[in-house]
C-alpha positions as CSV (number, residue, x, y, z in Angstrom):
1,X,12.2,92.7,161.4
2,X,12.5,96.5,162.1
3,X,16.7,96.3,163.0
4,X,16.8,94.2,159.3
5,X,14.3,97.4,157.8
6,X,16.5,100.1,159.9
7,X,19.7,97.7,158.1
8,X,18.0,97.7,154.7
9,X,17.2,101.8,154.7
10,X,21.1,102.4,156.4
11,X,22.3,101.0,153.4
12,X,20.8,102.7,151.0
13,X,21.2,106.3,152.2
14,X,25.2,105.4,152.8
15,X,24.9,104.0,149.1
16,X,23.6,107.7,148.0
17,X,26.4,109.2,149.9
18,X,29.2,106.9,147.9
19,X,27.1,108.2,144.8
20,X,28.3,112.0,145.2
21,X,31.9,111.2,146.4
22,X,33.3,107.9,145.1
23,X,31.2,108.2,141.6
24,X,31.7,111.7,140.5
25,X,35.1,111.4,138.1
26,X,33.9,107.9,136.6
27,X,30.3,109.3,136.1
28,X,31.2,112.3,134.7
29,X,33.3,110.2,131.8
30,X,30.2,110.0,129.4
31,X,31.0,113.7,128.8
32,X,34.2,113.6,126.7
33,X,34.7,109.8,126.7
34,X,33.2,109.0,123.1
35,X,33.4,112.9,121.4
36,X,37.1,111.9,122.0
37,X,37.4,108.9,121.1
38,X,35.6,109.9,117.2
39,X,38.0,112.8,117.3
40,X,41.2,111.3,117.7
41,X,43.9,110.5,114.8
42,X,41.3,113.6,113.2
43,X,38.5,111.6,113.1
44,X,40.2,108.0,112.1
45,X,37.6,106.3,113.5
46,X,34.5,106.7,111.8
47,X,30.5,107.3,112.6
48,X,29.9,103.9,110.6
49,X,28.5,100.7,112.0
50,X,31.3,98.5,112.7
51,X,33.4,101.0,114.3
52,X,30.1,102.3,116.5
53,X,29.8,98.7,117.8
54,X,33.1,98.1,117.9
55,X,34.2,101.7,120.0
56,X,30.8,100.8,122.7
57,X,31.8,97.2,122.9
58,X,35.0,98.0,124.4
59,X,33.5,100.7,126.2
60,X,31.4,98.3,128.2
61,X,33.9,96.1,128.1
62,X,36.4,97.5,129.6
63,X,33.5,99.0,132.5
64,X,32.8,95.4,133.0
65,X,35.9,93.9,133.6
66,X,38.7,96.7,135.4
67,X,35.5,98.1,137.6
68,X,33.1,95.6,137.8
69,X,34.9,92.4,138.4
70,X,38.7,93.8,138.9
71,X,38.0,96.3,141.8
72,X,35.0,95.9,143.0
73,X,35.1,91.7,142.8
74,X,38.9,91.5,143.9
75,X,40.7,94.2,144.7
76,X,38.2,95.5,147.2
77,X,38.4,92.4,149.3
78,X,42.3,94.1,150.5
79,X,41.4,96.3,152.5
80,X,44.1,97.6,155.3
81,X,41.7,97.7,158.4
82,X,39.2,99.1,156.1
83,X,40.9,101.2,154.1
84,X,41.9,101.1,150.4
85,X,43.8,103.2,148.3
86,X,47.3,102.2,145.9
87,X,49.5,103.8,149.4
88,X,47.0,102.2,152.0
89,X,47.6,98.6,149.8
90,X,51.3,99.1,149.1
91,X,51.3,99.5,153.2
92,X,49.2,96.0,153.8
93,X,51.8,94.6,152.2
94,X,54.3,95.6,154.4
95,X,51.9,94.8,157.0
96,X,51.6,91.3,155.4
97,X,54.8,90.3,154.1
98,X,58.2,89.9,157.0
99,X,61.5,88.9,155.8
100,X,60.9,90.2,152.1
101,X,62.9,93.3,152.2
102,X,63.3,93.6,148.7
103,X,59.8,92.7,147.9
104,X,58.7,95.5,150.4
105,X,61.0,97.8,148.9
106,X,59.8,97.5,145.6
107,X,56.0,97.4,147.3
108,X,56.2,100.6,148.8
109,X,58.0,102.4,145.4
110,X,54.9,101.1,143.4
111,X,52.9,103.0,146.2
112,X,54.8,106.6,146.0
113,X,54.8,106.1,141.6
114,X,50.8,105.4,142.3
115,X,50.4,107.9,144.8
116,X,52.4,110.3,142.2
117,X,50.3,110.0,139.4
118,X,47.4,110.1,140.9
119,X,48.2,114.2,142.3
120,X,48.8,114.3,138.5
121,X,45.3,113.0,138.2
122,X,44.0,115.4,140.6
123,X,45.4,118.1,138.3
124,X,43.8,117.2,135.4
125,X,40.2,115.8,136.2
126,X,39.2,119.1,137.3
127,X,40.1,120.9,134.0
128,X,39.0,118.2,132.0
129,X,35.7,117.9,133.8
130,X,34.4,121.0,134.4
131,X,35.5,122.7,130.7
132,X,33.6,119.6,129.2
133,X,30.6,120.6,131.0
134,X,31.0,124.1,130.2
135,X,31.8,123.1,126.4
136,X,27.6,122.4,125.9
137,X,27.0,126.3,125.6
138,X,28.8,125.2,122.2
139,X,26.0,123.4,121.4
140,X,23.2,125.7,122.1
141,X,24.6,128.5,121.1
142,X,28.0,128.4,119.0
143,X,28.4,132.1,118.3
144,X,29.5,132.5,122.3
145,X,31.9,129.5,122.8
146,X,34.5,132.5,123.3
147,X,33.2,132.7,127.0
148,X,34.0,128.6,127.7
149,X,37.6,129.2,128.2
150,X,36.7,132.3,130.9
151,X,33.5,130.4,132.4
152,X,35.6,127.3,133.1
153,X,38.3,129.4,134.9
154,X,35.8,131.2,136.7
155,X,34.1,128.4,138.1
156,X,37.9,126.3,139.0
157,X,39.2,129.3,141.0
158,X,36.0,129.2,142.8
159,X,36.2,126.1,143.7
160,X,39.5,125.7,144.9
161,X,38.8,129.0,147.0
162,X,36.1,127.6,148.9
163,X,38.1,124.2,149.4
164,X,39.3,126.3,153.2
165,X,35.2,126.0,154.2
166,X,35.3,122.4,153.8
167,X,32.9,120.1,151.9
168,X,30.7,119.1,155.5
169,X,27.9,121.7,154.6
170,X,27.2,120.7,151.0
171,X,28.6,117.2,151.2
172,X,25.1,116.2,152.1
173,X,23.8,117.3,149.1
174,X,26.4,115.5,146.6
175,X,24.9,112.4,147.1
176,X,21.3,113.2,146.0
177,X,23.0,115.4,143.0
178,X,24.5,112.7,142.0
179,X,21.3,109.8,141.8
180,X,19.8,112.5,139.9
181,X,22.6,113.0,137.8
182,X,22.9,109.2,137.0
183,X,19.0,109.2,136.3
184,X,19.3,111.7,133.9
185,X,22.2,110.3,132.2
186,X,20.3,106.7,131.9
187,X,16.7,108.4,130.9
188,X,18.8,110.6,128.5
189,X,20.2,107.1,126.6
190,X,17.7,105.2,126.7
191,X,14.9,106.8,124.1
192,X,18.2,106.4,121.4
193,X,17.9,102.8,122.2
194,X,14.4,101.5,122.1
195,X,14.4,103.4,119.0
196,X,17.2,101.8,117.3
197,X,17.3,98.4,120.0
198,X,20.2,97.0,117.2
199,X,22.8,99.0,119.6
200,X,22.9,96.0,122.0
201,X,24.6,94.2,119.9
202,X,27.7,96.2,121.2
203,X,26.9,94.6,124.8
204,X,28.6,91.0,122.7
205,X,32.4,90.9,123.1
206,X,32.0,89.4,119.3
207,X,31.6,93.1,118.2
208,X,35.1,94.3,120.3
209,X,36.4,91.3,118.5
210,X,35.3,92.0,115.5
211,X,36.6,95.4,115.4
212,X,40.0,94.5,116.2
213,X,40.3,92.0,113.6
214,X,39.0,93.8,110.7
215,X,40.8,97.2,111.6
216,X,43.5,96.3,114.3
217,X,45.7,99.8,114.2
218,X,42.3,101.5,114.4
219,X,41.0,99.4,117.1
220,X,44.7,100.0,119.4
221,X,44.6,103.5,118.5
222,X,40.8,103.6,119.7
223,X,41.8,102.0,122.8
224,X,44.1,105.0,124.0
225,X,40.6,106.9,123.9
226,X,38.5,104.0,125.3
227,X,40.6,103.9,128.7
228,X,38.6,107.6,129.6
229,X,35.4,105.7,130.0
230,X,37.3,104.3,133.2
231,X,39.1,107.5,134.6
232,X,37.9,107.3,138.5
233,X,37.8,103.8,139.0
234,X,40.9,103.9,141.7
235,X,38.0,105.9,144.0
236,X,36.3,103.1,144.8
237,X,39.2,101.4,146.3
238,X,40.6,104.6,147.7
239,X,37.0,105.8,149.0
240,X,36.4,102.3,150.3
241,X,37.0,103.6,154.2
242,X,34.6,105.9,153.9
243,X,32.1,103.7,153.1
244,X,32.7,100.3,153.3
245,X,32.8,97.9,150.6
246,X,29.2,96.8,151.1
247,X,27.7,100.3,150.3
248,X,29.8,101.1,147.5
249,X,29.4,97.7,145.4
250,X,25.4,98.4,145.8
251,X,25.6,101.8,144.5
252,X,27.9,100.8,141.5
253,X,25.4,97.7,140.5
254,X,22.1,99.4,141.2
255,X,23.0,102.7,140.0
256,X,25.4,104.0,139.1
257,X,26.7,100.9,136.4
258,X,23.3,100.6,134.4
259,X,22.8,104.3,133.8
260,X,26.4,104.3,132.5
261,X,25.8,101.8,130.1
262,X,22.4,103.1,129.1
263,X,23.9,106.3,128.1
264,X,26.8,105.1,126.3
265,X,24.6,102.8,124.2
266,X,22.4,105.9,123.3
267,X,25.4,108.2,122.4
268,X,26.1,104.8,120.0
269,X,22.3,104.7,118.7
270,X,22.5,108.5,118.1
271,X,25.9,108.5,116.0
272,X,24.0,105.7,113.7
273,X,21.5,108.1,113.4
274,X,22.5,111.4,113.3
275,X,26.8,110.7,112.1
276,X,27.4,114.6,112.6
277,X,26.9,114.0,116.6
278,X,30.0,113.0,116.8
279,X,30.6,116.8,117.7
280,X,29.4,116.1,121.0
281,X,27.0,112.8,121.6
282,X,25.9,113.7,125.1
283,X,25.0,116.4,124.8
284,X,23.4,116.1,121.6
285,X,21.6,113.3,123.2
286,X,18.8,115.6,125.0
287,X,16.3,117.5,123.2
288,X,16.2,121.2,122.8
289,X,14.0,122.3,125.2
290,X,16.7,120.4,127.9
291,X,20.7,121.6,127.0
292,X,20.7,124.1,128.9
293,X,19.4,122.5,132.1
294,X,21.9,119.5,131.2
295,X,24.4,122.3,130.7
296,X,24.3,123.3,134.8
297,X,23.3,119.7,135.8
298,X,26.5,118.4,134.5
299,X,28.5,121.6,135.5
300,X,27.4,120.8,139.4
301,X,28.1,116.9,138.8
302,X,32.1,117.9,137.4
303,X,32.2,120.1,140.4
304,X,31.4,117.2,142.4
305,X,34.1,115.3,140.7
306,X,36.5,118.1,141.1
307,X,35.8,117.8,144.7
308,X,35.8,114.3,145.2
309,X,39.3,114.2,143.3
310,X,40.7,117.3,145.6
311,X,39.5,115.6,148.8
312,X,41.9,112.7,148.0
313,X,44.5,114.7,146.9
314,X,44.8,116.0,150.5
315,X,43.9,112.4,152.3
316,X,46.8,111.2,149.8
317,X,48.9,113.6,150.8
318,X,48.3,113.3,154.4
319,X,49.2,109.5,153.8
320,X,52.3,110.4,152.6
321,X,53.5,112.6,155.2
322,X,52.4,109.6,158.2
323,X,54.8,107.1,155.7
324,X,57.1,109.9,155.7
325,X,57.8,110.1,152.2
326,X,56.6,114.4,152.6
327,X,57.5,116.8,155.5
328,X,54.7,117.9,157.8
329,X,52.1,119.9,156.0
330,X,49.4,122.3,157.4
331,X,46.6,119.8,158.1
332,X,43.1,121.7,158.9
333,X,39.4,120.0,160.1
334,X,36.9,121.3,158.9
335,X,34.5,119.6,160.1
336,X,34.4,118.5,163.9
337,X,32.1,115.4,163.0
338,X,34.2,113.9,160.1
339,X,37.8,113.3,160.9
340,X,38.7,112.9,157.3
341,X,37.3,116.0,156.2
342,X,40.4,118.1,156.1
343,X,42.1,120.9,154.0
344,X,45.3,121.1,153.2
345,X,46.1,124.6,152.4
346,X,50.1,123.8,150.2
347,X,48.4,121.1,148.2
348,X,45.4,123.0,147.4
349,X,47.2,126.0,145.9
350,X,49.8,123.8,144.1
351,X,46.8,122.2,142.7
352,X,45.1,125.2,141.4
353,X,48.4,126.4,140.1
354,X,48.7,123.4,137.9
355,X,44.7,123.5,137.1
356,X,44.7,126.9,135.9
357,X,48.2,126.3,133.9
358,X,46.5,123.5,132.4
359,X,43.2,124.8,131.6
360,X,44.6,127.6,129.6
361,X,47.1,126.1,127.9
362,X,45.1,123.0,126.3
363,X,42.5,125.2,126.3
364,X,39.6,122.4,125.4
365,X,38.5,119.1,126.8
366,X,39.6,117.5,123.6
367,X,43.3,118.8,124.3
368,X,43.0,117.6,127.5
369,X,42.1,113.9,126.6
370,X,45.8,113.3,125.0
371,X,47.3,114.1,128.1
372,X,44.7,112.0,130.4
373,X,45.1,108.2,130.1
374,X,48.6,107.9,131.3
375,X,48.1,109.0,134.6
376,X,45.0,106.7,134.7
377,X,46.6,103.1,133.0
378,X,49.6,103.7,134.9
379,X,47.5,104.0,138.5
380,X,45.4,100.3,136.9
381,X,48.7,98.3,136.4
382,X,50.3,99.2,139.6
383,X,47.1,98.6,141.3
384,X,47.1,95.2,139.7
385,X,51.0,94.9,140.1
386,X,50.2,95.1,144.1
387,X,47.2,93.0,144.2
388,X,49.1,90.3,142.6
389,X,52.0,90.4,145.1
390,X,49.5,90.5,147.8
391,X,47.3,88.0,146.8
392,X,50.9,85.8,146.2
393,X,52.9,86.6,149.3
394,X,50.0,86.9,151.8
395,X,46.6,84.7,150.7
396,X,48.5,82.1,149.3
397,X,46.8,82.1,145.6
398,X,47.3,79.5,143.7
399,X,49.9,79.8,140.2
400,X,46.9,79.2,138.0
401,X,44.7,82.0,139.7
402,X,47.3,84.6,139.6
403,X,47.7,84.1,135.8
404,X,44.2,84.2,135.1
405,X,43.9,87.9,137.0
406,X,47.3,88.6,135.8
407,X,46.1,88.0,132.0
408,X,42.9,89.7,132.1
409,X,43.2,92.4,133.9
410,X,47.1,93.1,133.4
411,X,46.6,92.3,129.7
412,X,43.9,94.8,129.0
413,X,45.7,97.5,131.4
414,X,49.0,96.8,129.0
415,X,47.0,97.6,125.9
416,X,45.4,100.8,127.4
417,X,48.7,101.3,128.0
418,X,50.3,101.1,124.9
419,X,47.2,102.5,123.0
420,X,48.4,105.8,125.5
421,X,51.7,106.1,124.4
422,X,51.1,106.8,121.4
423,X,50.1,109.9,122.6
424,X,53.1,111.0,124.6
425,X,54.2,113.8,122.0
426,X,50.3,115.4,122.3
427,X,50.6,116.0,125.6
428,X,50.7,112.4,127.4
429,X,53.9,113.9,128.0
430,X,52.0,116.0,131.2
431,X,51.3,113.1,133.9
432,X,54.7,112.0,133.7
433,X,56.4,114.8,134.1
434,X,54.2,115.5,137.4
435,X,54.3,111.9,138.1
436,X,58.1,112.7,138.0
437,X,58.7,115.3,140.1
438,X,56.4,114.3,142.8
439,X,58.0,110.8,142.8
440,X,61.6,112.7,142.6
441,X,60.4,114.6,145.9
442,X,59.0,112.2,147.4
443,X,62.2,109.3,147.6
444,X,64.2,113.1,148.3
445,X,62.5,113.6,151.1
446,X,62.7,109.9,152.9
447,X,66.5,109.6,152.2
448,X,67.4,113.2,153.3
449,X,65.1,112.3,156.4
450,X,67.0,109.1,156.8
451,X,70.3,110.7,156.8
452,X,69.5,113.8,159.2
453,X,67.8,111.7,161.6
454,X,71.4,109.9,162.0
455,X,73.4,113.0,162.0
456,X,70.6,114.5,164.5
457,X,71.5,110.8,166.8
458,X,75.1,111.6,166.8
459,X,74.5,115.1,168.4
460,X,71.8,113.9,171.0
461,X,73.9,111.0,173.2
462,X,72.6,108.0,174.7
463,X,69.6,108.7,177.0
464,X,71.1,106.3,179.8
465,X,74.2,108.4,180.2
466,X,72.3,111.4,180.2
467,X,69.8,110.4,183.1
468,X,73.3,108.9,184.9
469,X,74.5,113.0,184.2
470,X,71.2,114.6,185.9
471,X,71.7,112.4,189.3
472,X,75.4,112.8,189.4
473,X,75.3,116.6,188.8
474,X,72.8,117.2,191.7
475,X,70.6,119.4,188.8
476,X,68.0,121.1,189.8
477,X,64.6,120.5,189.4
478,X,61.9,123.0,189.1
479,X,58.5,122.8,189.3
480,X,55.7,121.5,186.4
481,X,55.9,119.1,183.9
482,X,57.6,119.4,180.6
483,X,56.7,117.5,177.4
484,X,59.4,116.6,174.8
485,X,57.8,115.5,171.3
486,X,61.2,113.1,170.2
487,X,61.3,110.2,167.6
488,X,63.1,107.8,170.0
489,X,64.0,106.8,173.5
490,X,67.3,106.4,173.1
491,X,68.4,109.1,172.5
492,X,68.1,112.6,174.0
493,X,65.3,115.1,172.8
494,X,67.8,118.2,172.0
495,X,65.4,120.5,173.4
496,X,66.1,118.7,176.7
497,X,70.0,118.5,176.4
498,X,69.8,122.7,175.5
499,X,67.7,123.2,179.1
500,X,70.2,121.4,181.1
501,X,73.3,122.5,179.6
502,X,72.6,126.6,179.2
503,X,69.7,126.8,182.0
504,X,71.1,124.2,184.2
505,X,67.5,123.2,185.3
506,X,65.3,120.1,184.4
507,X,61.7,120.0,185.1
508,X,60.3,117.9,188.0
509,X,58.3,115.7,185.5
510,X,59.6,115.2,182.4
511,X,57.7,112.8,179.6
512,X,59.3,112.6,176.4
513,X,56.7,111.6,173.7
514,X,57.9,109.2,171.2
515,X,54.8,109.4,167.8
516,X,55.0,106.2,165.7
517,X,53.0,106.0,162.5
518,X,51.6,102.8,162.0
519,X,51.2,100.8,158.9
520,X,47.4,100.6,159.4
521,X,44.9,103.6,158.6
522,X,43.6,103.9,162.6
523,X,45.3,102.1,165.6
524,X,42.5,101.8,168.6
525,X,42.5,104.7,171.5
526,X,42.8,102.1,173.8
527,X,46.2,100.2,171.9
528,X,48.2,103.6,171.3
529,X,49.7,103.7,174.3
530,X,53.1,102.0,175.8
531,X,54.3,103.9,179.3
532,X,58.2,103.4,180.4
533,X,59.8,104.6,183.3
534,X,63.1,104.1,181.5
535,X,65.8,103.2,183.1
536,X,65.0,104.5,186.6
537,X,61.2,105.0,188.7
538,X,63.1,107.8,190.8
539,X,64.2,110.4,187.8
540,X,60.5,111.6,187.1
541,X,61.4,111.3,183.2
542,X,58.7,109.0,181.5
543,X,58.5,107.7,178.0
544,X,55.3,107.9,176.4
545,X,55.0,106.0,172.9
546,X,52.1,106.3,171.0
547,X,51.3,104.8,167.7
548,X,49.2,106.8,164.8
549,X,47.2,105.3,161.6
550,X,48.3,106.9,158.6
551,X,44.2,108.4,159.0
552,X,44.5,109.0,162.3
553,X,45.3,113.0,164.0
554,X,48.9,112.9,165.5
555,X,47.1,114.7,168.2
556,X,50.0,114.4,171.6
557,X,47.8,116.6,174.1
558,X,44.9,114.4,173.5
559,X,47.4,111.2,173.8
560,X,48.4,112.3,176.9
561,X,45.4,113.1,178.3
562,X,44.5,109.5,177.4
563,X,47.3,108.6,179.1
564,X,46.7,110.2,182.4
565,X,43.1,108.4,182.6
566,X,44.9,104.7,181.9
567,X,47.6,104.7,183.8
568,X,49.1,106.4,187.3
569,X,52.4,106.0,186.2
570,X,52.5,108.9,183.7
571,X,51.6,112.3,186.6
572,X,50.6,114.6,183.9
573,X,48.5,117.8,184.1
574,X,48.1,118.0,180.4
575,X,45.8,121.6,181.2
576,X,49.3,123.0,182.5
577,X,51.8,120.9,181.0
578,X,54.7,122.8,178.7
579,X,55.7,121.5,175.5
580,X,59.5,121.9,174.4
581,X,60.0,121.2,170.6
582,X,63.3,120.5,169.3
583,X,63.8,122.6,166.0
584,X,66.7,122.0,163.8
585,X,67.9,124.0,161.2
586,X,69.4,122.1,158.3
587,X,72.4,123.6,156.3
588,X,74.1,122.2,152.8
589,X,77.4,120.5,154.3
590,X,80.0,118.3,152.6
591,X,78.5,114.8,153.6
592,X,78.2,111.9,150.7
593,X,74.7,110.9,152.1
594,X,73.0,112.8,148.8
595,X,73.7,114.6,145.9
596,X,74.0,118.1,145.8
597,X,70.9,118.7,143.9
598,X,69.0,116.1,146.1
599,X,70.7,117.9,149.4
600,X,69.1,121.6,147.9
601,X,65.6,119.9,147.4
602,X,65.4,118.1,150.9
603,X,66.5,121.6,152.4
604,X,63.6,123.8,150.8
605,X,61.7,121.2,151.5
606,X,62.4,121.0,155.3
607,X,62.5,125.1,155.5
608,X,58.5,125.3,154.1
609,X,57.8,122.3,156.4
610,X,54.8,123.0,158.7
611,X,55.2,124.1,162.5
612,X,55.2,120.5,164.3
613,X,53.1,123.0,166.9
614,X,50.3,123.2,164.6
615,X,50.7,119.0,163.3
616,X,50.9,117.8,166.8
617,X,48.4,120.1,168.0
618,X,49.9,121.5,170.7
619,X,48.9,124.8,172.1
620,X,50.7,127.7,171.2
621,X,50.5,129.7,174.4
622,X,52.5,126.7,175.9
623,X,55.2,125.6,173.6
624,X,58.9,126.3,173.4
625,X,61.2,125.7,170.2
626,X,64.6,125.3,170.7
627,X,67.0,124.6,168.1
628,X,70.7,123.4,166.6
629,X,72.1,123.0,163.4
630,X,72.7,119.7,161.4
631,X,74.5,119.8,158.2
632,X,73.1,117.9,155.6
C-alpha cells in the first residue's frame, strides 16, 4: 500500500514538473488566441452569437481532437526508446523500416523540414508570448502602451542572457508557476460562465457546423486564427523523454485541458456580454482590482514558454548535429544532475537575433499572429505524415485505420493549413523563409559531409597496408598511449599517418576511437562498446567503437575509461593517455560533388564548426591537432 501511495504521490509531482515545461507555449495561447482571431480580416468576424459559438466550438474542437486524441492518444504511443520529437520519430522509422530506401529517404527529409520549422517556431513564440503578456498594461492604463515595445525587449534580452546559467535552479519552480497559472486561467473563465451557462453550447460540434455552413469564407478564414489555440502541442511529443507519457497525459487531462477550456468559454461568455472585449478578452476577463497581478502572472508564465521553447531549440539542435545534418556545435551542461539541461551558446544568439528582429519589426502580438500558424500546421501535417508511415510500414495498421487517422486529423491539419495561407503576404511569409534556410543548411551540410568524408578516404589509405608499413619499417615506438578520434577503421586516422611520416615514431599503444551515433536517443553504458585488435594482437593498435544516442554526450575519455574496466584487451591509462585530433582544412576546389554556392556554405559552415576537443570532451592539456587540406 505505501510503494502504490509513494507511486501515486511520484506521479503527481513529475505531472507538476510537465506543467512548467511541456505546457508553457500551449497554455499561454488563451492570451492572443481569440483577440486575434476577432481582429483578423479587420474585425470580419463579429462579437455576435453565431460567430461566438461558432469561433469557441472550433476552438475546443480542434484542442480535443490534434491534442487530445491525435498526440496524446496516438502519436505518443511512438516513442524511440522513450523519446519523441518530429527528428526522434523520423529516426524510429529508420530504426523500423529496412529495405525502404526511398521511404527512409523521404522519412528523414520530413524530419529536417519539421525540425526546420520548428527553430522558426522557437523564434517566434518568444516574441509573440511575452509582448502579449506585456500588452495588458494597455488595458490598465492606455496612456503608457508606448513602454510595451521597450518592456518586451527588455525582458527577451534578459532572458536569452541568462540562458548560459541554465534553467536547473529555477526549473523547480516552473512547475508550481505553472498549476497556478492554469488555476488562475480556469477560476478567471469560469464566473463568465455560470453567469451566462448558454456558452456551452459551443462544447456541440453542431455549432462549428453551424458556423461553417451559414458563413463558410468566414468560418475558413477564422480557422487560419483558430490553429493558435494549438501552438505548443508538438512539446508534448518532443518533451515526452523527459517525462514519460504517463506523467504528461495526467497533467493534460487533470489540469492543464479543463482550465483551457474553462477560460476560452469565459472569454466567449464575456464577448456576448460586453462585445467591445474583443480588444483583449483575457485580460478583460479579471476584475479591476486583479490586471495588474494577471499582468506579471502571465509575464512569468510566457517566460516559461520562452524557455521551454529555447530548451528544445538546443536539444533539437543537438539532434541534428548526432544525425549529422549540422557540424559540431558548442554543447555546455549546466547542470551536473540533468544530462539534458544544456546550452548551446550559436543557437542561443542566432535566436535572439531573430527574436529581437522580430519583435521590433511586427511590433505587436497581433502582427505577430499572421506570421504564426505556418510554422505550427506545417510541424501537425508532417507529424501526422510520419505517424502514418510508421504506423503502415512498422505496426502493420490496417487500410481502414489509416484512413480514418488520415481524414481526421490530416483533414483538419489541411484546412488549418489552407486557412494559413491566406496569410502568406502578412507575414506568413516569416516561418518559411527560416524554415528555408535552415532546411537549405541543413541537406548543405550532410552532402558536403558526404563528399569530404570520401575525398578525406582517398588521402588516408587502407589501415591493413598501413599496419603491414609500421612492421616492415622497423618504426619506432615510444612510450604512452595515443588516442586517435577517427570515423572508421579502415582507413587511417591522418593524425596517425602525419606522426609516422614527419616524426618517424608511433606510440607503443595506439587505440583509434571510431564514435557512431545511433538511431536511438541513449544506447546502454554497458552495449556502447565493440573492442578489435584489428588485424594483428602484436601491433598494440586497438579499435575502439563506441556507439552514441542522439541524447547521449559523445564523451570518448569517459568511453574509454569504460572500456578499460570491461575489458583487458584495450591497456589504456585514460589519466595519462594523449589525444591526437585530425583537423582538416577545407578549401573551394573544382570537384562536381556540389554547387558552388552549396560548396561556399558547407565551408563557412565547417570553419565556425566547434573544436571536436571541446564536443568529445577531451582535455585540453592533452590533445594534439594535426591537420591537411581537402578541396571541396
Amino acid at each position: 500500500m505505501s510503494n502504490e501511495r509513494h507511486h501515486r504521490t511520484g506521479m503527481a509531482a513529475l505531472a507538476v514538473s510537465a506543467l512548467g515545461v511541456v505546457f508553457g507555449d500551449i497554455g499561454t495561447s488563451p492570451l492572443y488566441s481569440l483577440q486575434t482571431v476577432f481582429a483578423i480580416d479587420g474585425g470580419a468576424i463579429r462579437p455576435v452569437a453565431a460567430d461566438v459559438y461558432g469561433v469557441i466550438s472550433l476552438v475546443f474542437w480542434a484542442v480535443l481532437l490534434i491534442v487530445s486524441i491525435k498526440y496524446v492518444v496516438f502519436v505518443m504511443r511512438a516513442g524511440n526508446d522513450g523519446e519523441g520529437g518530429i527528428m526522434a520519430l523520423a529516426a524510429l522509422i529508420r530504426r523500423s523500416v529496412t529495405g525502404r530506401t526511398r521511404m527512409v529517404a523521404t522519412a528523414m527529409l520530413f524530419g529536417v523540414i519539421g525540425a526546420s520549422l520548428f527553430f522558426g517556431d522557437s523564434v517566434i513564440t518568444p516574441a509573440i508570448s511575452v509582448l502579449s503578456a506585456v500588452e495588458g498594461i494597455e488595458v490598465v492604463s492606455p496612456e503608457i502602451k508606448e513602454i510595451v515595445l521597450p518592456v518586451g525587449v527588455t525582458i527577451l534580452v534578459v532572458l536569452f542572457l541568462v540562458q548560459r546559467l541554465g534553467t536547473h535552479r529555477v526549473g523547480r519552480f516552473f512547475g508550481p508557476v505553472m498549476l497556478l497559472w492554469f488555476v488562475v486561467i480556469g477560476v478567471l473563465g469560469l464566473p463568465w460562465v455560470v453567469a451566462r451557462p448558454g456558452i456551452l453550447l459551443a462544447l456541440s460540434p453542431t455549432s462549428a457546423v453551424a458556423f461553417f455552413v451559414d458563413r463558410p469564407l468566414l468560418a475558413f478564414i477564422a480557422m487560419g486564427a483558430v490553429v493558435l489555440a494549438i501552438t505548443g502541442a508538438e512539446a508534448l511529443y518532443a518533451d515526452m523523454g523527459h517525462f514519460g507519457r504517463p506523467a504528461i497525459s495526467r497533467a493534460w487531462f487533470f489540469v492543464v485541458f479543463p482550465a483551457l477550456t474553462l477560460n476560452y468559454l469565459g472569454q466567449g461568455a464575456l464577448i456576448l456580454s460586453r462585445p467591445d472585449a474583443v480588444a483583449n478578452p483575457f485580460f478583460i476577463l479579471a476584475p479591476g482590482w486583479a490586471q495588474i497581478p494577471l499582468i506579471v502572472l502571465a509575464t512569468v508564465a510566457t517566460v516559461i514558454a520562452s524557455q521551454s521553447v529555447i530548451s528544445g531549440a538546443f536539444s533539437m539542435a543537438r539532434q541534428a548535429v548526432q544525425l549529422g545534418f549540422l557540424p559540431i556545435l558548442t554543447v555546455r551542461h549546466t547542470s551536473k544532475e540533468e544530462s539534458g539541461q544544456i546550452y548551446v551558446p550559436g543557437i542561443n544568439w542566432i535566436l535572439l537575433a531573430g527574436v529581437l528582429i522580430l519583435t521590433v519589426t511586427f511590433g505587436s502580438s497581433q502582427s505577430l499572429a499572421t506570421a504564426y500558424g505556418l510554422a505550427v500546421t506545417g510541424t501537425l501535417l508532417l507529424t501526422t505524415s510520419l505517424f502514418l508511415v510508421l504506423a503502415a510500414a512498422a505496426w502493420h495498421w490496417k487500410w481502414w485505420q489509416l484512413t480514418l487517422v488520415a481524414v481526421v486529423f490530416g483533414g483538419l491539419e489541411l484546412v488549418f493549413l489552407a486557412g494559413n495561407l491566406t496569410k502568406v503576404v502578412h507575414g506568413g511569409w516569416l516561418p518559411l523563409l527560416l524554415g528555408a534556410l535552415v532546411v537549405t543548411v541543413m541537406l548543405t551540410w550532410q552532402r558536403g559531409r558526404r563528399v569530404v568524408t570520401a575525398r578525406r578516404a582517398e588521402i588516408e589509405g587502407s589501415m591493413a597496408e598501413f599496419v603491414d608499413e609500421l612492421r616492415s619499417a622497423g618504426t619506432v615506438r615510444v612510450p604512452g598511449t595515443a588516442v586517435f578520434p577517427h570515423p572508421s577503421k579502415e582507413t587511417v586516422p591522418l593524425a596517425l599517418r602525419a606522426n609516422f611520416e614527419f616524426n618517424g615514431v608511433v606510440h607503443e599503444h595506439v587505440v583509434i576511437v571510431t564514435v557512431i551515433p545511433e538511431n536511438v536517443p541513449h544506447v546502454p553504458r554497458n552495449e556502447r562498446l565493440n573492442v578489435d585488435s584489428l588485424h594483428r594482437t602484436d601491433d598494440g593498435i586497438v579499435h575502439l567503437t563506441v556507439r552514441f544516442g542522439f541524447q547521449d554526450d559523445q564523451d570518448i575519455p569517459s568511453a574509454l575509461r569504460d572500456a578499460f574496466m570491461l575489458t583487458s584487451e584495450l591497456e589504456v591509462d585514460p589519466a595519462s593517455a594523449f589525444y591526437y585530433l585530425s583537423r582538416v582544412s577545407i578549401e573551394l576546389g573544382a570537384g562536381d560533388g556540389l554547387p558552388r554556392w552549396q560548396k561556399m556554405l558547407f565551408i563557412g559552415l565547417a570553419h565556425n564548426a566547434a573544436s571536436p576537443a571541446l564536443y568529445f570532451r577531451l582535455p585540453v592539456e592533452r590533445t594534439v591537432v594535426m591537420g591537411t587540406r581537402v578541396d571541396l
